[in-house]
N, CA, C and O atoms as CSV, one atom per row, in Angstrom:
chain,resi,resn,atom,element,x,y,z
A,1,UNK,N,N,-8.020,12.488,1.668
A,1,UNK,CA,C,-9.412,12.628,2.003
A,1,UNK,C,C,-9.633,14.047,2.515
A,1,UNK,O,O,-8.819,14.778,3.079
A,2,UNK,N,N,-11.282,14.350,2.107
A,2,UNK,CA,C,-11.029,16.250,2.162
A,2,UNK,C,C,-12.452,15.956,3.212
A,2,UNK,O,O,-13.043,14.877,3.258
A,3,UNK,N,N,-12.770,17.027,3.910
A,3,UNK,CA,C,-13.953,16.983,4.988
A,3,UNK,C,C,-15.129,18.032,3.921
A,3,UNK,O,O,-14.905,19.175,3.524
A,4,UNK,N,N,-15.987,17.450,3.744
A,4,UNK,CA,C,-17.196,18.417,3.573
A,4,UNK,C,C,-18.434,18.694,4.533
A,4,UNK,O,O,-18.952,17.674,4.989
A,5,UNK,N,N,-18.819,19.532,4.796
A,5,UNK,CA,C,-20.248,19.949,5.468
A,5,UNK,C,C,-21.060,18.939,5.267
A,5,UNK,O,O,-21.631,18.967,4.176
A,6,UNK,N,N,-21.436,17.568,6.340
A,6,UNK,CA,C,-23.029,17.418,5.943
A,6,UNK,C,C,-24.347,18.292,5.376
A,6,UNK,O,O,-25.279,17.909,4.669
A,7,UNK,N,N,-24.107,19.448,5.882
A,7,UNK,CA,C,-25.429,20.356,5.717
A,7,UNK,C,C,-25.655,20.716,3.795
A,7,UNK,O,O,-26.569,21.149,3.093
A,8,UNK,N,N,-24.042,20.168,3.544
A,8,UNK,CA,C,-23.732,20.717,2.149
A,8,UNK,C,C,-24.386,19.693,1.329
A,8,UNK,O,O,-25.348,19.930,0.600
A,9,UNK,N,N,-23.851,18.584,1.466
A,9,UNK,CA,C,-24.321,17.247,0.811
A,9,UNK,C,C,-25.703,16.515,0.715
A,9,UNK,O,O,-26.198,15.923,-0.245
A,10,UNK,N,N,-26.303,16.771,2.287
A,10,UNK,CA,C,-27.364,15.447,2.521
A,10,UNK,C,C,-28.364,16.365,3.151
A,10,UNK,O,O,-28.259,17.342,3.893
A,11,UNK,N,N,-29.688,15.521,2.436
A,11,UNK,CA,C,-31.057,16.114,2.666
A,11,UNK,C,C,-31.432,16.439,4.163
A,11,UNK,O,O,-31.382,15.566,5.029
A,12,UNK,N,N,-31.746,17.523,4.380
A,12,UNK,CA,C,-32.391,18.331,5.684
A,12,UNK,C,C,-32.818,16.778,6.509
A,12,UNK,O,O,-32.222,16.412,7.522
A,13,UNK,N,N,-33.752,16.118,5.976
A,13,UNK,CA,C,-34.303,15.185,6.638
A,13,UNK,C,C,-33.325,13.571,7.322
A,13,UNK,O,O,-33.702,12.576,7.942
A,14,UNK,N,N,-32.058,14.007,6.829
A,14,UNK,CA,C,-31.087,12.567,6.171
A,14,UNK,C,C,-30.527,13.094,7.555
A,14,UNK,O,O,-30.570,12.348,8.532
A,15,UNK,N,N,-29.890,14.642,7.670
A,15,UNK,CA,C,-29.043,15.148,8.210
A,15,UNK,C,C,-30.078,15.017,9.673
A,15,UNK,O,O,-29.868,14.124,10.493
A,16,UNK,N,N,-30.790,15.664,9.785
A,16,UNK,CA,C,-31.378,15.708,11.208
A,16,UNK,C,C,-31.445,14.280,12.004
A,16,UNK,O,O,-31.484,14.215,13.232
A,17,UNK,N,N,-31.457,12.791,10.863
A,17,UNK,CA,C,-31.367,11.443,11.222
A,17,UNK,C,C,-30.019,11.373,11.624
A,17,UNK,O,O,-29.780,11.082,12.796
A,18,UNK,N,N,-29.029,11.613,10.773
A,18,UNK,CA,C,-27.895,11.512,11.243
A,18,UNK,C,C,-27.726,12.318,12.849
A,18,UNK,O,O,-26.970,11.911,13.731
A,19,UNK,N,N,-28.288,13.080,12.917
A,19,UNK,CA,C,-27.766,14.006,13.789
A,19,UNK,C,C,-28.172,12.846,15.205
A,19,UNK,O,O,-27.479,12.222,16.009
A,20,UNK,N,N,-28.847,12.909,15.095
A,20,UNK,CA,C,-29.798,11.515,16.325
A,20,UNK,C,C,-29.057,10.578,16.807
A,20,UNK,O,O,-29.326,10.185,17.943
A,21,UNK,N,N,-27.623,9.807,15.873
A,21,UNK,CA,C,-26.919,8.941,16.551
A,21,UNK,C,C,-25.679,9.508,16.562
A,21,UNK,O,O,-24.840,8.912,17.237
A,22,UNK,N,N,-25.185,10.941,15.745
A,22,UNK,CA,C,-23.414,11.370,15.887
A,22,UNK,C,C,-23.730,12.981,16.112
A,22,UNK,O,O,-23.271,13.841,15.359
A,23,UNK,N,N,-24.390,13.208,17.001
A,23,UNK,CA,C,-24.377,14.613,16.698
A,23,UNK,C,C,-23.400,15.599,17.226
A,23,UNK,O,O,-23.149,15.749,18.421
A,24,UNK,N,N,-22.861,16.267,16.233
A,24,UNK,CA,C,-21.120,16.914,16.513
A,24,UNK,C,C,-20.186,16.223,16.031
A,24,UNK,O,O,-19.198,16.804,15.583
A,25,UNK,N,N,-20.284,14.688,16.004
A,25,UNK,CA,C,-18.768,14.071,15.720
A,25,UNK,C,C,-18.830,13.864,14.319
A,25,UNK,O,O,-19.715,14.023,13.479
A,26,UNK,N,N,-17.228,13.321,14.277
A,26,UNK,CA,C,-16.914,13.175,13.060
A,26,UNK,C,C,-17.022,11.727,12.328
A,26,UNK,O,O,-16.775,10.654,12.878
A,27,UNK,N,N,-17.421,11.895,11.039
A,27,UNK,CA,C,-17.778,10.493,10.398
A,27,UNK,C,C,-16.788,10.118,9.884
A,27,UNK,O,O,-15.836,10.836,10.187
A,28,UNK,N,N,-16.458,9.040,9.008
A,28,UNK,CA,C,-16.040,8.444,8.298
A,28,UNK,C,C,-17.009,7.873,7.369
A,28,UNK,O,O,-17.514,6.869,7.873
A,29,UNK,N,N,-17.527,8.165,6.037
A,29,UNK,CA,C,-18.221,7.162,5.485
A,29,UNK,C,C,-17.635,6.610,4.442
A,29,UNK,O,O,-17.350,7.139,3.368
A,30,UNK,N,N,-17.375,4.945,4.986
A,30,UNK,CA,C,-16.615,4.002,3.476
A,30,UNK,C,C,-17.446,4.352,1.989
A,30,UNK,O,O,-18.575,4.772,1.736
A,31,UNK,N,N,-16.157,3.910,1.085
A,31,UNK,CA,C,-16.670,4.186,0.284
A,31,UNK,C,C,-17.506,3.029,-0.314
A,31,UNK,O,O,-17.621,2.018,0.379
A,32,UNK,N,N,-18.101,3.071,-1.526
A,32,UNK,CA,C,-19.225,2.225,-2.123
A,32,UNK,C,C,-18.012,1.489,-2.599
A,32,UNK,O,O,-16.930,1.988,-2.906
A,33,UNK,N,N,-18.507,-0.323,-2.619
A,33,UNK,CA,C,-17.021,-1.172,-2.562
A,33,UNK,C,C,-16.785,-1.012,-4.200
A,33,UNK,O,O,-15.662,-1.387,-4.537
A,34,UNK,N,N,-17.458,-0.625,-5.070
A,34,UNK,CA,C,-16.944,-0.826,-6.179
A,34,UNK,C,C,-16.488,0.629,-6.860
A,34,UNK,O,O,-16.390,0.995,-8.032
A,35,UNK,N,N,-16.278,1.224,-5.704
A,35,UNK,CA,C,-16.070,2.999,-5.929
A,35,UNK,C,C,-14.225,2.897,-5.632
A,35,UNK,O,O,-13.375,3.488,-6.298
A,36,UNK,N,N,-14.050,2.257,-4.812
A,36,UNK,CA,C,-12.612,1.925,-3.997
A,36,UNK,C,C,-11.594,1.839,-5.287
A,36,UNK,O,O,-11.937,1.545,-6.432
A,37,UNK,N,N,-10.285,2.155,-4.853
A,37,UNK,CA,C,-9.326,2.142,-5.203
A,37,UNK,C,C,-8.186,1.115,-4.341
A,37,UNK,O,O,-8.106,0.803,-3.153
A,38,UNK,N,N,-7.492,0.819,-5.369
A,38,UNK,CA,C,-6.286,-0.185,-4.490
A,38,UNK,C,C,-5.358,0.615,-4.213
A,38,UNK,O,O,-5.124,1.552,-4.976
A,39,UNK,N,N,-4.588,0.407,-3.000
A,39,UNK,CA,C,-3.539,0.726,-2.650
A,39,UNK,C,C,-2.312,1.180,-4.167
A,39,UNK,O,O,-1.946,0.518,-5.138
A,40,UNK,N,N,-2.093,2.174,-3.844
A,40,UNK,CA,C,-0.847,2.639,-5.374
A,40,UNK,C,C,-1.972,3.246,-6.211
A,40,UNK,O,O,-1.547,4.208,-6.851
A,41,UNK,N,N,-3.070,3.037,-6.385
A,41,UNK,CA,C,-3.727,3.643,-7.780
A,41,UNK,C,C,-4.098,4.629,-8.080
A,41,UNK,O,O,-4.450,4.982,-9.206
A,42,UNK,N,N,-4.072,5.348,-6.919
A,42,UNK,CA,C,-4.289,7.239,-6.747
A,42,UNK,C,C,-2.537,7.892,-7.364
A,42,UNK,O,O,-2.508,9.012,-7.876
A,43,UNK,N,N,-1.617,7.319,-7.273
A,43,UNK,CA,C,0.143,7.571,-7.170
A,43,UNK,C,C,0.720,6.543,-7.800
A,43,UNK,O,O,0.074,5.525,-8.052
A,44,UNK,N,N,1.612,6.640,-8.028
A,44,UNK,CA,C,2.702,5.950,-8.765
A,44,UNK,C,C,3.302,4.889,-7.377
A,44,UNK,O,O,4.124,3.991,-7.563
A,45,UNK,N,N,2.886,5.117,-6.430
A,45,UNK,CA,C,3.507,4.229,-5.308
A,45,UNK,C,C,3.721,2.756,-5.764
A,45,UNK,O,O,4.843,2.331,-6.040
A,46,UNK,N,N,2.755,2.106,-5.821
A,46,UNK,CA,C,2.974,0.635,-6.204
A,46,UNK,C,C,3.948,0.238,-7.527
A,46,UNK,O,O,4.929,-0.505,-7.526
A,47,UNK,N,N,3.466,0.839,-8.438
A,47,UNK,CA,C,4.483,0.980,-9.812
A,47,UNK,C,C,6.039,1.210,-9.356
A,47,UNK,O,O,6.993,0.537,-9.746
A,48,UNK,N,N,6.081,2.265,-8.481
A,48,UNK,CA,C,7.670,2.925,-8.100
A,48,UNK,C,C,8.541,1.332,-7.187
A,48,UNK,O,O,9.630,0.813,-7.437
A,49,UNK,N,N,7.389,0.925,-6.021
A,49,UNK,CA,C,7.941,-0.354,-5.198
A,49,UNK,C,C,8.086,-1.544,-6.371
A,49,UNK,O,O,8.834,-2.487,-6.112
A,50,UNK,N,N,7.567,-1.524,-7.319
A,50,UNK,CA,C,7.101,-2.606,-7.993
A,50,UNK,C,C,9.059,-2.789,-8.610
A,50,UNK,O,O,9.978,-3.599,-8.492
A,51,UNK,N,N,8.872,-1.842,-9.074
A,51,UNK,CA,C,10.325,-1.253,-9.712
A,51,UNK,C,C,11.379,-1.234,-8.847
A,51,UNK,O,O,12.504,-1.346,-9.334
A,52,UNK,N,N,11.177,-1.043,-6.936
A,52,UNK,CA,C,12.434,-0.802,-6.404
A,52,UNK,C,C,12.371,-2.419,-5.982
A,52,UNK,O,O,13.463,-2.784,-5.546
A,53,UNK,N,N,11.784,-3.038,-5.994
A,53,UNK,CA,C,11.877,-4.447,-5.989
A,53,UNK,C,C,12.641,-5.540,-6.760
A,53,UNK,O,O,13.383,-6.421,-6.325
A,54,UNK,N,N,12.175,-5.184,-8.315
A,54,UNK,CA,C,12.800,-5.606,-9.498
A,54,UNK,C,C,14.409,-5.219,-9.174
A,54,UNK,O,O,15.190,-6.170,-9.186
A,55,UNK,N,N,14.970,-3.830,-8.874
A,55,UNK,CA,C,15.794,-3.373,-9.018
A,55,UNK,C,C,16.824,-4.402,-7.693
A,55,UNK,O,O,17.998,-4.772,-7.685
A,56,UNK,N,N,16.197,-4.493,-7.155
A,56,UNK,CA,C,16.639,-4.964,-5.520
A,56,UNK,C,C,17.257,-6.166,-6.388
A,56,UNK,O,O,18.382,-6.158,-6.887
A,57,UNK,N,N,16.592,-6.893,-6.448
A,57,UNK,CA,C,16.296,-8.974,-6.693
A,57,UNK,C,C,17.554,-8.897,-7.871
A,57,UNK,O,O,18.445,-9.740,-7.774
A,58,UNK,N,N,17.621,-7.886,-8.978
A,58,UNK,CA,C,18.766,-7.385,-9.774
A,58,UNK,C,C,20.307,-7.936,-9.038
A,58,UNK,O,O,21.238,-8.730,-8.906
A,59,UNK,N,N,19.632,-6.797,-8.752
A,59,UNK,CA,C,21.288,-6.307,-7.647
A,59,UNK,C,C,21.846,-7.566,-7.114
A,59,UNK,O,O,22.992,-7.961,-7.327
A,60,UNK,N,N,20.554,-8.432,-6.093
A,60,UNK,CA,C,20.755,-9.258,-5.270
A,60,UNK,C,C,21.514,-10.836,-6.552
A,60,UNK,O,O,22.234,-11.675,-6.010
A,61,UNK,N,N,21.302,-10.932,-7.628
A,61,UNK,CA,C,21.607,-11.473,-8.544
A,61,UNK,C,C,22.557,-11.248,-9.357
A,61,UNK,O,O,23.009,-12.086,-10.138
A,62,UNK,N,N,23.017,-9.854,-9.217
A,62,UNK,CA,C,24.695,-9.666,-9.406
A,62,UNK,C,C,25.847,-9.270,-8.397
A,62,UNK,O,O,26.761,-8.445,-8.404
A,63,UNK,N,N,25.335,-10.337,-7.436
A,63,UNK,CA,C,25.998,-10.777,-6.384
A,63,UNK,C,C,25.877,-9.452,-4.801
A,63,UNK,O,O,26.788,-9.552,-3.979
A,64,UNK,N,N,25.131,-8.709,-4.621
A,64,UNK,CA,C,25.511,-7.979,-3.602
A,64,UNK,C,C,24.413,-8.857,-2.876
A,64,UNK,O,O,23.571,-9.604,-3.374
A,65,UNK,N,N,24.684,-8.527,-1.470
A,65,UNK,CA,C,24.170,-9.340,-0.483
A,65,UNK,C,C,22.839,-8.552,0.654
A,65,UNK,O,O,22.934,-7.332,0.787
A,66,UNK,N,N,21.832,-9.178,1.309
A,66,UNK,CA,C,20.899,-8.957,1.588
A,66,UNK,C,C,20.879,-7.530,3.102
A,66,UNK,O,O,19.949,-6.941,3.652
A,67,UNK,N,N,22.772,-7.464,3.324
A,67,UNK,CA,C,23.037,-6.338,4.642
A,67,UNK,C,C,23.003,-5.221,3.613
A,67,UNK,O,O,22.273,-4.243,3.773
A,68,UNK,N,N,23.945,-5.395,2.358
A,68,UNK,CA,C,24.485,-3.989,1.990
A,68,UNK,C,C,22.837,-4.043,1.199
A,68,UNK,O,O,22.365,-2.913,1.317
A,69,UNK,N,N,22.072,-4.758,0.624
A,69,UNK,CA,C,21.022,-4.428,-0.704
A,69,UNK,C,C,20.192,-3.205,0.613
A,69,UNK,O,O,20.013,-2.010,0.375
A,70,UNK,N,N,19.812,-3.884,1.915
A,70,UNK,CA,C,19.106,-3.250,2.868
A,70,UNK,C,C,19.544,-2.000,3.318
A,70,UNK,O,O,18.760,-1.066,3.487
A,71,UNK,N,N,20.777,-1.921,3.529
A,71,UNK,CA,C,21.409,-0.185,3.727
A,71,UNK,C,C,21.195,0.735,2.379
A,71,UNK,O,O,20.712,1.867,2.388
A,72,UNK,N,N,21.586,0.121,1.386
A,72,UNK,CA,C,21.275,0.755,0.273
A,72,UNK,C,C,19.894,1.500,-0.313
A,72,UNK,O,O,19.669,2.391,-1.133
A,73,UNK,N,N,19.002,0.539,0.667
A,73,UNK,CA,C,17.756,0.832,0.115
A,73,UNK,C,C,16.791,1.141,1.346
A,73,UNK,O,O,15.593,0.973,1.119
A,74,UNK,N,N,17.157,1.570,2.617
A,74,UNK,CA,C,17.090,2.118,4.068
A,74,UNK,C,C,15.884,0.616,4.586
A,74,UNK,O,O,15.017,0.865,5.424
A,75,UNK,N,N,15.954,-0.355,4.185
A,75,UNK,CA,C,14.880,-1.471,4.334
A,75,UNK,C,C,15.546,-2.418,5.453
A,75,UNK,O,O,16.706,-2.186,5.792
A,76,UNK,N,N,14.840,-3.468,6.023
A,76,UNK,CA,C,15.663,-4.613,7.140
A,76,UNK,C,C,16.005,-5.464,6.291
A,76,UNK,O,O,15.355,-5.666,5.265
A,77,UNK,N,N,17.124,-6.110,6.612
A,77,UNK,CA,C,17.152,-7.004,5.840
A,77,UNK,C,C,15.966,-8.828,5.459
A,77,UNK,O,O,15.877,-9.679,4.575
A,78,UNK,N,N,15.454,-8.572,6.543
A,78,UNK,CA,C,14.625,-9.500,6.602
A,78,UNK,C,C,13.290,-8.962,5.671
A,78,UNK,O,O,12.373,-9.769,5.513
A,79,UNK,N,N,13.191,-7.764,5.128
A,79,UNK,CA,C,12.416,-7.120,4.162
A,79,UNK,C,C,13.292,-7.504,2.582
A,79,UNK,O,O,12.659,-7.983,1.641
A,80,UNK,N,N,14.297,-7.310,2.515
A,80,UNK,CA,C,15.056,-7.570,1.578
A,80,UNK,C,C,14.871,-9.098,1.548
A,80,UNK,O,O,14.046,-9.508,0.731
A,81,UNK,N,N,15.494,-9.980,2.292
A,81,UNK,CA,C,15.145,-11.536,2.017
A,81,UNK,C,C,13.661,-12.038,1.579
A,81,UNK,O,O,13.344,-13.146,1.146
A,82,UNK,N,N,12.820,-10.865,1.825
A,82,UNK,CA,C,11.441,-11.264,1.431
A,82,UNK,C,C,11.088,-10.835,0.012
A,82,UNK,O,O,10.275,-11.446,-0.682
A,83,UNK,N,N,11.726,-9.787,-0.362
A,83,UNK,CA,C,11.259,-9.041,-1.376
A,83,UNK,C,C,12.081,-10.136,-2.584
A,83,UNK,O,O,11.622,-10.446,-3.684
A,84,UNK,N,N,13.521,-10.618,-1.938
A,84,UNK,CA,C,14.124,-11.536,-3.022
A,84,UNK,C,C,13.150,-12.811,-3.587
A,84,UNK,O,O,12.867,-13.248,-4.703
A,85,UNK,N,N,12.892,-13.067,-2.558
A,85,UNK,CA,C,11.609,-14.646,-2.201
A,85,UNK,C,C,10.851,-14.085,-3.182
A,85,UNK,O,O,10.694,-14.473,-4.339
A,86,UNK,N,N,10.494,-13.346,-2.746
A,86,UNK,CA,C,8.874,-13.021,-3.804
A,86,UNK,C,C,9.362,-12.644,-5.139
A,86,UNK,O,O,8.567,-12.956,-6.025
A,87,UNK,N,N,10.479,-12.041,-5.559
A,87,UNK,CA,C,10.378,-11.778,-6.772
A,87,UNK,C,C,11.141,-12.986,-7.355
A,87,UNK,O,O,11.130,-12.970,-8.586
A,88,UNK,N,N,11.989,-14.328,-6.656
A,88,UNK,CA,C,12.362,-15.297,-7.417
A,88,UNK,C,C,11.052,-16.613,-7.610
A,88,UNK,O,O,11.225,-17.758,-8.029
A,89,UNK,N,N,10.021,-16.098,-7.240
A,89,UNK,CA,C,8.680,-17.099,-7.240
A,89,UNK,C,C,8.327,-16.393,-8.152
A,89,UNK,O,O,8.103,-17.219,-9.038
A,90,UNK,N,N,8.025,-14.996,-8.738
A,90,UNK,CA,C,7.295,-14.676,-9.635
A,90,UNK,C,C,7.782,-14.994,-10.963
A,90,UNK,O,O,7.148,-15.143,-12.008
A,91,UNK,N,N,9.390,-15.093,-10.662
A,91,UNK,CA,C,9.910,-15.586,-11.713
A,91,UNK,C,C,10.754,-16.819,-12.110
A,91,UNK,O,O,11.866,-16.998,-12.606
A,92,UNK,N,N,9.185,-18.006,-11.439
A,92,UNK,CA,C,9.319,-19.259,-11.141
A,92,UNK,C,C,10.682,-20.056,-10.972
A,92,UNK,O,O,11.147,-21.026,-11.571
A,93,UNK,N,N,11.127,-19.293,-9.953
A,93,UNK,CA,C,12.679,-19.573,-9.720
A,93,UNK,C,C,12.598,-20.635,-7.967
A,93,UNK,O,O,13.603,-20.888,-7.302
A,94,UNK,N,N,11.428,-20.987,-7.660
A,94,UNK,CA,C,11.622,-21.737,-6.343
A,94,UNK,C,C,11.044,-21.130,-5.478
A,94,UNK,O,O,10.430,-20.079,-5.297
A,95,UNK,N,N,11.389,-22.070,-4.939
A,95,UNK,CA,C,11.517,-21.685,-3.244
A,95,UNK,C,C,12.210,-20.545,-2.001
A,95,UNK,O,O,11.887,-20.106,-0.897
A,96,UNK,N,N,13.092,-20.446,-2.761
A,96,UNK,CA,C,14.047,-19.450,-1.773
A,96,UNK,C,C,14.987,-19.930,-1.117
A,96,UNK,O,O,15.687,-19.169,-0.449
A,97,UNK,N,N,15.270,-21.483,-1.147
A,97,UNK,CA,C,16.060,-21.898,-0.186
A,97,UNK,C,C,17.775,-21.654,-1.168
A,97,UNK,O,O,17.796,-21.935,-2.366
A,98,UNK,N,N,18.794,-21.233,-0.605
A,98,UNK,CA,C,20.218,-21.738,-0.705
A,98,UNK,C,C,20.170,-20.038,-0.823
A,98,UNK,O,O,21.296,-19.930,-1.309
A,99,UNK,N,N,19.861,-19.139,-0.766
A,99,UNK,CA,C,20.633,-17.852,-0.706
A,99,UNK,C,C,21.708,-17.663,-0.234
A,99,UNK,O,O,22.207,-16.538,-0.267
């Protein structure tokens, strides 16, 4: 997010209103809800986790275990037991129980 000048953007008359309830401070204005972006969609972020996930649940399925998958991948292991969960439900594999 980049800061622009009110004075730059919004009408003399808009700005002097604004000025009436923030005058000096700094705004935040949300964006219009159908303007928004999801989390990952500006970056490759979500795609990259999406992938270090897959890669994890892998691993965790050719036998390495949820201490070393977590050192390996600087995560808790209780992040790792979750990430297994979720990716053996997506791939209608249960519940999670007997790890």
């Amino acid at each position: 997010m980049r800061y622009i000048k009110a004075a730059d953007v919004l009408p003399e008359e808009l700005l002097r209103e604004v000025q009436r309830y923030a005058d000096g401070a700094y705004l935040y204005i949300p964006r219009i809800s159908e303007n928004r972006l999801s989390w990952g969609d500006r970056t490759r972020s979500k795609e990259e986790t999406a992938q270090r996930n897959r890669d994890i649940y892998a691993r965790f399925q050719a036998g390495e275990g949820p201490r070393e998958l977590a050192g390996a991948y600087f995560l808790t292991e209780k992040t790792v037991r979750r990430i297994i969960l979720a990716q053996r439900k997506a791939r209608g594999g249960g519940d999670g129980s007997g790890e």
